[in-house]
N, C-alpha and C positions, 0 to 999 in steps of 0.2 A: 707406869706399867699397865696402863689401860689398854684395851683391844678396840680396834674398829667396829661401831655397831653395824658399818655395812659393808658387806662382802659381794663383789662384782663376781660373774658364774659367765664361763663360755660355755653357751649353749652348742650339742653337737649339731652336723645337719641333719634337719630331718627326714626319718624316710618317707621314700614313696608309698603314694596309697596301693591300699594290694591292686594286685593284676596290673599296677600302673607300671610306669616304664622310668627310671629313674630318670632324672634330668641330669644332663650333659653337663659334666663339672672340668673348666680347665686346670690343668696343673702348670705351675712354672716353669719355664726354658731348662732343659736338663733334668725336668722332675718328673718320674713315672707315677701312671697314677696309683698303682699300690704303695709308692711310697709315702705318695700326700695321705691316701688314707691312715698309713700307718702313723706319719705324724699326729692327724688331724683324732686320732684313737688317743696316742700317746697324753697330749695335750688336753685333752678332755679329763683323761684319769688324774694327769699332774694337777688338774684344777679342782678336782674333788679331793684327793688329797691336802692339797691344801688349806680347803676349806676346812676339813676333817683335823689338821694340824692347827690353825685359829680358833676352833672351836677347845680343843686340848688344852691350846695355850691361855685361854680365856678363864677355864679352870684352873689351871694352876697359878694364874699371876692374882687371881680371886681370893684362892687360900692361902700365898705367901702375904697379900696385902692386911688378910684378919688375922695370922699368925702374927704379921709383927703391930697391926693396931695393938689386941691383946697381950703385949709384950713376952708371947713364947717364944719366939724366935730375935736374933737380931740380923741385920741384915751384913756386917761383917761376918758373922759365922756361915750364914748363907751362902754370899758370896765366894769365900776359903773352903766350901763344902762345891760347892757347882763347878769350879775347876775343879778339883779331884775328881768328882764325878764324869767330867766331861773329857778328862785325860782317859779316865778307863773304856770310857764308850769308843773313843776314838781309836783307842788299839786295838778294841774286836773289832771294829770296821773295816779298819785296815787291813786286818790278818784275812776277813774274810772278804775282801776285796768289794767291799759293798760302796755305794757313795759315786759320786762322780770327782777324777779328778785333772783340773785343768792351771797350768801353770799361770801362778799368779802375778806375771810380771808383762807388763803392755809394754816395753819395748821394745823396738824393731828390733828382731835377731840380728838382720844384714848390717847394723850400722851399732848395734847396741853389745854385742857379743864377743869380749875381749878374747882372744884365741892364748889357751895357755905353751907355756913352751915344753912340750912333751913328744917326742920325737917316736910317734907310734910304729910308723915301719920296720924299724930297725930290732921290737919288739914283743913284734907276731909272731914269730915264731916260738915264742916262750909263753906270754900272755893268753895267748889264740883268742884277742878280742874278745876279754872274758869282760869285759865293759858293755861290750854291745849284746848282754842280758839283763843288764839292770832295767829294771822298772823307768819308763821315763813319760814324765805329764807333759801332755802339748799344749802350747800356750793357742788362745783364743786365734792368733794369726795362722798360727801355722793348719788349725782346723777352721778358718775360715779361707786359708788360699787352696786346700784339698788335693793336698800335694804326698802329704804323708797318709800313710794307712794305721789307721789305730783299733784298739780292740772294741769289738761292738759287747761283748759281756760285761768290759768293763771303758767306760768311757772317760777322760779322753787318753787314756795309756798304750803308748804307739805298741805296733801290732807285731805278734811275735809267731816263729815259726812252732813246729812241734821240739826241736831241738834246743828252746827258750832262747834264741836269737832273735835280736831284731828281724824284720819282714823286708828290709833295705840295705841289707849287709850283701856283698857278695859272697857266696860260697866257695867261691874257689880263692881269691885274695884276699878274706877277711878286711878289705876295705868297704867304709861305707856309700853307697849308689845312688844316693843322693846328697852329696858331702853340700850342692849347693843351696839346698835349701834344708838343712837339718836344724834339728829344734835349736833353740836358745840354751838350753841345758844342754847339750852335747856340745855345744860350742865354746863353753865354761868349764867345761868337767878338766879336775887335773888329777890323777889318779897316783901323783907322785907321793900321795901321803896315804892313802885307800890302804889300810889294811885288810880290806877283803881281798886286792888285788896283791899287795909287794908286802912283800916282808923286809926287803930290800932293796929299794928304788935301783938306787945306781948300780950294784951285783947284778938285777936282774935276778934275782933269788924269791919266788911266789912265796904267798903266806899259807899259811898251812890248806884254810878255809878254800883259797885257791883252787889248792894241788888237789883236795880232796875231791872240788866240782869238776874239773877236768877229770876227773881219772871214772867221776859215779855214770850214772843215765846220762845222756844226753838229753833227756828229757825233762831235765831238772835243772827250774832257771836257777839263778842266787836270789834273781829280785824277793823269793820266798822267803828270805834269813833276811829281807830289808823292808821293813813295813813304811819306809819315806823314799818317794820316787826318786831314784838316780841318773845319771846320765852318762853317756859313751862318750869315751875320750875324741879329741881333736883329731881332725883327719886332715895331714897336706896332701 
């Protein structure tokens, strides 16, 4: 539980001397320069940050280390205390949408992504693609090919309209507009058991939670009453 005595710092660039004329900084193929700056802002604070989180952690793994020389603590109790604790942290995160979150699964969607057998067309008109509101995390590919639009508030949770629909649905057939490259989680989701969505798979009878979302705001996704990212059913 020891901490690193030495902590590596990116230093930002530095400014110009006054009256001087900044020096000409290129940016990347496709990168404007406010956005490199914005990065190159971003990245500077992540690193003081986490210098400022090393520093924290230095302390506390300090006093768990003389609490349990001293025999007040043990570290089974410790341990059985820091999950609980870290389950509660985690649901206010969640609920207040804080954290980054990105799907933790490397492989390929196009070759990895078993397609469940859910016959969505035939469904729309009952359901009205109440799937393509859920909350859904992009995996590392699908935000490195920059293909999907995700929420810059909250990163990496694809990007939704005012009516809590995904930003890639069409609005007039409720099909999805990018069916060929959609995440790995929309190409797994089976909603035949969702009781957010069916009360009744094969009736086609919604569950209450449903009928209620459909019927309130449009403006009110479900992903809110789901604090673990979901996904949109299979589109043929």
């Amino acid at each position: 539980m020891r901490t690193a005595n030495r902590i590596v710092t990116m230093k930002r660039p530095a400014d110009p001397p006054a009256g001087g004329t900044p020096a000409p900084r290129s940016a990347p193929a496709g990168v404007s320069r406010d956005w490199l700056e914005g990065f190159l802002y971003c990245h500077s604070r992540m690193n003081a940050n986490t210098n400022k989180i090393l520093e924290v952690g230095s302390f506390a793994y300090a006093l768990i280390e003389l609490l349990v020389e001293k025999e007040l603590i043990g570290l089974e109790e410790l341990d059985a205390r820091k999950l609980e604790v870290f389950g509660r942290l985690k649901h206010k995160f969640t609920e207040r949408g804080m954290g980054v979150a990105v799907l933790n699964d490397d492989r390929d969607k196009y070759t990895g992504g078993a397609g469940k057998a859910v016959d969505c067309f035939s469904r729309l008109h009952v359901c009205k693609a109440l799937c393509c509101r859920f909350g859904v995390a992009l995996s590392r590919q699908d935000v490195q090919e920059g293909r999907l639009l995700w929420d810059p508030g909250q990163p990496y949770m694809i990007a939704k309209d005012d009516n809590g629909y995904c930003r890639h649905i069409d609005g007039e057939t409720l099909t999805c507009a990018v069916r060929d490259c959609r995440p790995l989680a929309c190409r797994e989701y089976d909603c035949r058991h969702d009781q957010r969505v069916w009360a009744d798979y094969d009736k086609m009878i919604l569950s209450p939670e449903a009928v209620t979302l459909l019927a309130g705001p449009q403006s009110r996704a479900l992903a809110l009453s789901d604090p673990e990212p979901q996904a949109p059913p299979r589109r043929e």
